[in-house]
Phi, psi and omega in degrees: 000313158336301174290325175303310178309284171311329191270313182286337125006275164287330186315147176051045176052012198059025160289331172279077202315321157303333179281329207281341172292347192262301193315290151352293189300283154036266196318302203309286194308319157332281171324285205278329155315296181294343167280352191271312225272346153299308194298305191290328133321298166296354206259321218215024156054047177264349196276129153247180175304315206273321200284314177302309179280316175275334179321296158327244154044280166299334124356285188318282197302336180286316170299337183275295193304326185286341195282339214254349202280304182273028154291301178276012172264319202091017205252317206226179195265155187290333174278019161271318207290330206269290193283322115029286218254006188241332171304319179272346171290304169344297185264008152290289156355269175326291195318305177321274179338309179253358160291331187288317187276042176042029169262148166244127187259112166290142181276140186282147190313318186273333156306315174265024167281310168317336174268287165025277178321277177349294207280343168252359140293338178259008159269320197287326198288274180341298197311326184063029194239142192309297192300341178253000173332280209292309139347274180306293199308313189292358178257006171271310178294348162258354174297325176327304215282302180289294181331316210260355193250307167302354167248330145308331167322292190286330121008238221295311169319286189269009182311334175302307222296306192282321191270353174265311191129331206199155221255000000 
C-alpha cells in the first residue's frame, strides 16, 4: 500500500488537491489498519514475537515515506525528517540487539504516543490546506519533541541490552 501512497501523492507534483484527499484516505486507512490488526491481536490473544517486531516496523516505513514525501513537497524541512529517521534506526538498532539476546522490546507508551502525533502531522500536512497550517506545524512539532523524548525513553529503559547483552 505504500508505493500506491507515494505515486498518488506525487503524482502531479502534489499539486492536485483531489490526489493529495486519495492520498490521505490511503495514509488513514493504511493507519487503522494496522491499529484494527493490533487491537485484534491482543483481543484474541494472538500477539507474537514476530507481530511486536514488525507492527512498529510498519508504522515507520508508512510515516518516514510520507515525511520523505513532503520534503519533496516542499512542506517541511529535511532536518526534521532527519532526526524522525535516525530515531527508528536507533531503535531498530536496539530491537536487533536484543532480538540476537532473545528480548523482544515492545513499543512504549512515549512511542506510540510519538507515532500518533506523526501519523496526524502528516495527514494534516497531506491536506495542505491554509486554515490548518498552523495546526499541522505545532503538531509536526511535539512529534518532533515526543521522537526525541521516546528514543531517551528506550535509551534509558533498554541501556542493558547493549551494555549486558541482556535485560
Amino acid at each position: 500500500m505504500i508505493p500506491f501512497f507515494v505515486a498518488v501523492l506525487l503524482c502531479q507534483g502534489g499539486e492536485n488537491q483531489t490526489l493529495r484527499i486519495v492520498a490521505d484516505v490511503i495514509f488513514i486507512v493504511a493507519s487503522l489498519t494496522d491499529l484494527l490488526d493490533g487491537k485484534i491481536a491482543r483481543k484474541y490473544h494472538l500477539v507474537t514475537n514476530f507481530g511486536k517486531f514488525m507492527d512498529p516496523l510498519a508504522d515507520k516505513l508508512l510515516v518516514c515515506s510520507a515525511l520523505i514525501c513532503l520534503i519533496e513537497l516542499g512542506q517541511i524541512p529535511a532536518w526534521v525528517v532527519i532526526i524522525i529517521i535516525s530515531r527508528e534506526f536507533i531503535i531498530s538498532g536496539f530491537r536487533l540487539v536484543a532480538s540476537d539476546n532473545g528480548v523482544v522490546i515492545a513499543a512504549s507508551y512515549w512511542g506510540k504516543f510519538k507515532t500518533v502525533f506523526q501519523m496526524t502531522a502528516v495527514i494534516l500536512l497531506i491536506l495542505n490546506l491554509e486554515p490548518l497550517k498552523l495546526v499541522a506545524d505545532i503538531v509536526l512539532w511535539i512529534a518532533v519533541a515526543l521522537t526525541v523524548i521516546s528514543l531517551a525513553d528506550y535509551i534509558y529503559k533498554n541501556h542493558k541490552v547493549l551494555t549486558e547483552g541482556s535485560m
